[in-house]
Residue, then its C-alpha position, 0 to 999 in steps of 0.5 A: x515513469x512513476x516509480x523513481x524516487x524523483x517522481x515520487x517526491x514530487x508528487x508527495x510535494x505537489x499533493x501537499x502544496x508544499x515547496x522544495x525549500x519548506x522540505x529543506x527546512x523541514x528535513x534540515x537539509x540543504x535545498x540543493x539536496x532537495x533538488x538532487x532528490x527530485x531529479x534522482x531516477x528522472x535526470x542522468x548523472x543525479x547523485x545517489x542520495x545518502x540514506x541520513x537524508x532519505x530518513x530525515x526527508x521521510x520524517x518530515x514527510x511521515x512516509x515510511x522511510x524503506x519506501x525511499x530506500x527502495x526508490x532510491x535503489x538500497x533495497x530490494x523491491x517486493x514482489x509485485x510491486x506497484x508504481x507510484x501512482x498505483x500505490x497513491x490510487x489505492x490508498x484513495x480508493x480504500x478511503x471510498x465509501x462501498x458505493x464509490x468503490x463499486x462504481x470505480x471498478x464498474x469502470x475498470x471492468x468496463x475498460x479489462x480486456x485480459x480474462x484474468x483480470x475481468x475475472x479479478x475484478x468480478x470476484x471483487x465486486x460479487x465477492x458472494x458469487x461462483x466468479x471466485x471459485x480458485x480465487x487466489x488467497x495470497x493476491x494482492x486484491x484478496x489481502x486488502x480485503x481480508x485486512x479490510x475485514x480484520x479492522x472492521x470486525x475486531x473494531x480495533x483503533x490501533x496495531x497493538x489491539x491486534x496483538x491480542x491472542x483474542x483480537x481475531x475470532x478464528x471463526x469470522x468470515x474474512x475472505x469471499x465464498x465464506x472463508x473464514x479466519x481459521x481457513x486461511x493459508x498461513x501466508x494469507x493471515x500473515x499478510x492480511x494482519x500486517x497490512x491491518x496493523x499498518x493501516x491502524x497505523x495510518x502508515x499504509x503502503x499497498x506494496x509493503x504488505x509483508x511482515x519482514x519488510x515492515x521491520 
């Protein structure tokens, strides 16, 4: 499983290069704790972690510490959420130029067998077709690309750019089959502007892309 908080450390820890005793020091914990977490949701009988820990391995990780929480079992997951590994290939593939990004769901398309999901992908890769006549605005995959939008468009480098009442113009084309800003669902601009905040934030999460559970 990769969407136990022990899976999760250690892929954080694999993908830094980093040891079990430099998180002990750079968390000030003990490495016995540090050892307790990467076992936690993986081996039986593994102690449930005390949040002061949680937060401190956060910060020294810069993660956002409600990801470890969740993991950990303290709160709720989102809707829809994502495993671990999801999560990670996502945040790689937003970081793919278009070119990329378009020869890997060339490969997902090739590899779906459920309609629904051939469908999803189609509409990401010919987002001016008839494929996204319905096409569901508050989906995971739509918001990415709104939000992607948002930090394109309004040029902005950080959240608090996009506070301004004028940071958006109501009438950008933000969404597929043109769409734009001022036509959205109220649930889809909320979304879609704290998911761009949080990547201008350099703290995205693909799964946290509600407002309320950023706070």
């Amino acid at each position: 499983m990769y969407n136990t908080l022990g899976e999760f450390l250690k892929i954080e820890l694999s993908r830094r290069d980093m040891s079990n005793r430099q998180l002990a020091i750079g968390a000030g914990v003990a490495e016995s704790v540090i050892r307790n977490l990467l076992n936690h949701g993986v081996v039986d009988g593994a102690k449930d972690p005390d949040p002061r820990t949680l937060r401190a391995v956060a910060d020294f990780l810069n993660i956002d510490a409600l990801k470890l929480f969740r993991l950990a079992g303290y709160v709720p997951p989102p809707p829809n959420a994502h495993s671990v590994r999801g999560d990670i290939l996502a945040e790689i593939f937003d970081r793919l130029p278009n070119e990329k990004q378009d020869a890997v769901l060339g490969v997902i398309e090739a590899f779906t067998d459920r309609a629904s999901d051939h469908d999803k992908v189609l509409a990401i890769r010919y987002p001016d077709n008839r494929a996204l006549d319905g096409f569901d605005l508050n989906s995971a995959y739509t918001i990415r690309y709104i939000a992607n939008k948002i930090v394109s468009q309004s040029r902005a480098t950080s959240a608090q750019e996009l506070e301004r009442l004028d940071a958006i113009d109501p009438d950008w084309v933000v969404a597929p089959q043109g769409i734009t800003w001022k036509g959205l669902p109220d649930s889809a601009r909320k979304r879609a502007l704290g998911l761009a905040k949080a990547k201008l934030n350099l703290d995205y999460d693909p799964t946290m892309v509600d407002p309320e559970w950023r706070k």
